[in-house]
ROVEXGU-165596 format. One record per residue (C-alpha): residue number from 1; x negated, y, z negated. Coordinates in Angstrom, 1 decimal, m for minus. Example, Ala and Ser with C-alpha at 12.3 -4.5 7.8 and 13.67 -1.06 7.14 Angstrom:
! residues 2
seq  x  y  z
1  m12.3  m4.5  m7.8
2  m13.7  m1.1  m7.1
! end
This chain:
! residues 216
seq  x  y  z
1  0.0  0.0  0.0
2  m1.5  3.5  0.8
3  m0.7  4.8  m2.6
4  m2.9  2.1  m4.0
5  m5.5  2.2  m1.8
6  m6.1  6.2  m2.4
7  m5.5  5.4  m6.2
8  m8.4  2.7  m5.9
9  m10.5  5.0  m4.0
10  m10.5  7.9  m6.8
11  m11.0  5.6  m9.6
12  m7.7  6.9  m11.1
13  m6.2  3.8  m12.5
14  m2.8  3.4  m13.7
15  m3.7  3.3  m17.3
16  m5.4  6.5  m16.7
17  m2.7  8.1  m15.6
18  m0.9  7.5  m18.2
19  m3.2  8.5  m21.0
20  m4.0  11.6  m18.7
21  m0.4  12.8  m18.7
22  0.3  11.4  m23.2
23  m2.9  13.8  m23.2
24  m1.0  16.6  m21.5
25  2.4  16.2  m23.8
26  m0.2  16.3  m26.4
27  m1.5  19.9  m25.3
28  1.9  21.0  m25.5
29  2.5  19.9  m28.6
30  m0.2  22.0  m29.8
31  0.5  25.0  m27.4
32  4.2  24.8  m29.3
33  2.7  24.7  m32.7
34  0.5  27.8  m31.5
35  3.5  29.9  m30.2
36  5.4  29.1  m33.4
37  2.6  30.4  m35.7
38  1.8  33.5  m33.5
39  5.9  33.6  m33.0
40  5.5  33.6  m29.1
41  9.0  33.1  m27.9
42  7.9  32.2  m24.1
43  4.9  29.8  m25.0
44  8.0  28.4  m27.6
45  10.7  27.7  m25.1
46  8.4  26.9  m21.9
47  6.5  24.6  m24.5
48  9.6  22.9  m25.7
49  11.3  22.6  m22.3
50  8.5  21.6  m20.4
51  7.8  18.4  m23.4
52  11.6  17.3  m22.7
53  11.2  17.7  m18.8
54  8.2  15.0  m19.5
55  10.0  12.8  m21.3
56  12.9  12.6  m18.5
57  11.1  9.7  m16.6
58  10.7  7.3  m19.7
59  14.4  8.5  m20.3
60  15.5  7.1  m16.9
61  13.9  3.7  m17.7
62  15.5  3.5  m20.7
63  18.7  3.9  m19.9
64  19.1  2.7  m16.0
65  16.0  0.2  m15.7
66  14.2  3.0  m13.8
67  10.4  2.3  m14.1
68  8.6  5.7  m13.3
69  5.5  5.7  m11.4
70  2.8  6.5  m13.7
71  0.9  8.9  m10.7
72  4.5  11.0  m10.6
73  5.2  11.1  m14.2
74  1.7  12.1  m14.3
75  2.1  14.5  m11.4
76  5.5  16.1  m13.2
77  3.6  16.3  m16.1
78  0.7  18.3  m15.0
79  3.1  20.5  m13.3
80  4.6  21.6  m16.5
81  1.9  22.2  m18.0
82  0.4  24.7  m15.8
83  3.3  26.7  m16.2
84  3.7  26.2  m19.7
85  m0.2  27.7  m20.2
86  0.5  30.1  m17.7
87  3.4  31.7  m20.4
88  0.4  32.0  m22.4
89  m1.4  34.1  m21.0
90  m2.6  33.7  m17.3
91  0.3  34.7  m15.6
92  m0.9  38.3  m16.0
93  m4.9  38.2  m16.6
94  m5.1  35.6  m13.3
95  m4.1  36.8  m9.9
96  m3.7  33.3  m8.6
97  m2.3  31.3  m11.1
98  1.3  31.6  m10.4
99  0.6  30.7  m6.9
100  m1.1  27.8  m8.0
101  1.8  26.8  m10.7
102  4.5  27.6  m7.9
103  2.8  25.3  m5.3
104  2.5  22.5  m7.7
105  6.0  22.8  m9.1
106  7.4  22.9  m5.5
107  5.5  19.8  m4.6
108  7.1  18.1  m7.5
109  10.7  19.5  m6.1
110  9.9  18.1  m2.9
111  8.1  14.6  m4.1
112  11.2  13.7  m6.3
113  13.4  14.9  m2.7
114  11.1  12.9  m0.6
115  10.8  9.6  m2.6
116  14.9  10.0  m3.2
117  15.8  10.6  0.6
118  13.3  8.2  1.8
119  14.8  5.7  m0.9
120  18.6  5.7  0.4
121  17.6  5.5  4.1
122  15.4  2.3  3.6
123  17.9  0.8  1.3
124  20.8  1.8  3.2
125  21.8  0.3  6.8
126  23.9  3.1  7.6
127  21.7  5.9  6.6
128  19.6  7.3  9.1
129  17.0  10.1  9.1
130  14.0  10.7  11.3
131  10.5  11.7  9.9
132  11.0  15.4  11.3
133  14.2  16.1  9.9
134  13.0  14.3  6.6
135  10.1  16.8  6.7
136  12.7  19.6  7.4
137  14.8  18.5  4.7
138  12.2  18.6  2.3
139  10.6  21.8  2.8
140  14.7  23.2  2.4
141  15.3  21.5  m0.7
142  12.0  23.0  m2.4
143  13.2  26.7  m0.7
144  16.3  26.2  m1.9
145  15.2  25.2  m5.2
146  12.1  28.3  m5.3
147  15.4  30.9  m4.6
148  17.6  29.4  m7.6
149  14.2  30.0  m9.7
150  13.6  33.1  m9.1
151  17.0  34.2  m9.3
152  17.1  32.6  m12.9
153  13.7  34.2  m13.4
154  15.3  37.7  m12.7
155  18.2  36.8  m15.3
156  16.6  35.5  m17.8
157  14.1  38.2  m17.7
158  16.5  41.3  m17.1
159  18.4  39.7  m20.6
160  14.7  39.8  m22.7
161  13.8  43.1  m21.5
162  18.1  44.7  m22.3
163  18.0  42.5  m25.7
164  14.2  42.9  m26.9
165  14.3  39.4  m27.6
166  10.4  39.1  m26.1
167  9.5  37.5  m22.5
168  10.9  33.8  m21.6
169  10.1  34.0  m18.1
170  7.8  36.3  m16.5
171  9.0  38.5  m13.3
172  6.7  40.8  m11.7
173  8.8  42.2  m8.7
174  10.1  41.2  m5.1
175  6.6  41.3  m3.8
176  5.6  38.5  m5.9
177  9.1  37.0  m5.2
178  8.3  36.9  m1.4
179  4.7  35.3  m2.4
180  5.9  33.1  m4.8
181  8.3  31.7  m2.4
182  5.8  31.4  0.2
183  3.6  29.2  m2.3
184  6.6  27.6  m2.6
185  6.8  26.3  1.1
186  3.2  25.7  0.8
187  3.4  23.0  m2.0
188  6.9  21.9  0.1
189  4.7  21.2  3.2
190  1.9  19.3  1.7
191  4.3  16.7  0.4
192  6.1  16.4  3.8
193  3.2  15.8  6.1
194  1.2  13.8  3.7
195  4.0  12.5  1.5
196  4.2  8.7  3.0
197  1.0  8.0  1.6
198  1.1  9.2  m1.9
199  5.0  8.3  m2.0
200  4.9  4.8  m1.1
201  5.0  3.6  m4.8
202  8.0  5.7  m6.2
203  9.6  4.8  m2.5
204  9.3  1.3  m3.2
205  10.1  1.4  m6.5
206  13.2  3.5  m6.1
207  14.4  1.0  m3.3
208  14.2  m2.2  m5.5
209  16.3  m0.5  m8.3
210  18.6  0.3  m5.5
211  18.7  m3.4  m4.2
212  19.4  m4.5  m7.9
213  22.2  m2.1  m8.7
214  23.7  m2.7  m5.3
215  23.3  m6.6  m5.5
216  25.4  m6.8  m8.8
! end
């Protein structure tokens, strides 16, 4: 399986994975216990929703028999935590860390799109896509998702700055709107050109929890 053979080839192995990304829930924890001491309510709530966004894909296989792939729970994990840092403090001292968090994040959008898309159409008979329009699709999903962010971005920060409540999410302006939704498509496109090959394990995995829940 591609996946595999790239995993072999960097020496990541599957139990590294997932004592990279129990290492990154860690860091949260401690980044939480840091913006509760120094009463930061962004690090707070980015900290604490970023740890239950981790814990989604043990969640899933508790409750439906949905194994995660431990390269996109790592994947998810890592994404997190860039932004949940970035609350911290790099979102304003570095220029190009919210491009680099919105790329990421968007390639997580489109990964869990891809793997779920590509999922149905092998699994179904009747369901059809071709590789271009799956592409398409993808890249639409993430810029549909990047638009619903930054309007929520806009809310929620419009509500800290009328209440004095502190910054929850950070909003610079509709020039680094347009950017961040460019870094957006970015992060959307990597995953749909080169997404076959470091897909093919949550693809396959997705499609034999399929076949079981169909075949009962």
């Amino acid at each position: 399986m591609p996946s595999r053979r790239i995993r072999d080839r960097l020496g990541v192995t599957e139990r590294r994975q997932r004592l990279l990304a129990r290492t990154l829930q860690l860091a949260l924890v401690a980044l939480l216990v840091a913006g509760l001491v120094d009463r930061h309510l962004g690090v707070v709530v980015n900290c604490a929703a970023a740890l239950v966004v981790t814990e989604l894909p043990a969640a899933l296989e508790r409750d439906y028999r949905l194994a995660a792939d431990p390269g996109l729970v790592l994947w998810i994990t890592g994404a997190v935590f860039v932004h949940a840092v970035g609350i911290a403090g790099p979102y304003d001292n570095v220029w190009w860390y919210d491009h680099l968090a919105h790329a990421l994040s968007a390639s997580v959008v489109a990964a869990v799109g891809y793997t779920a898309v590509r999922a149905v159409v092998d699994h179904s008979d009747s369901v059809s896509v071709p590789p271009r329009l799956l592409a398409v699709f993808v890249v639409l999903v993430v810029v549909a998702a990047g638009v619903v962010w930054e309007v929520v971005e806009f809310l929620v920060a419009e509500f800290a700055r009328a209440t004095g409540v502190g910054d929850v999410l950070i909003q610079y302006g509709l020039t680094d709107t347009m950017l961040d939704l460019v870094f957006d498509v970015a992060g959307g496109l990597v995953v749909a050109l080169w997404g076959h090959a470091s897909l093919a394990g949550p693809v396959e995995t997705l499609i034999r929890w399929l076949d079981e829940r169909s075949a009962r």
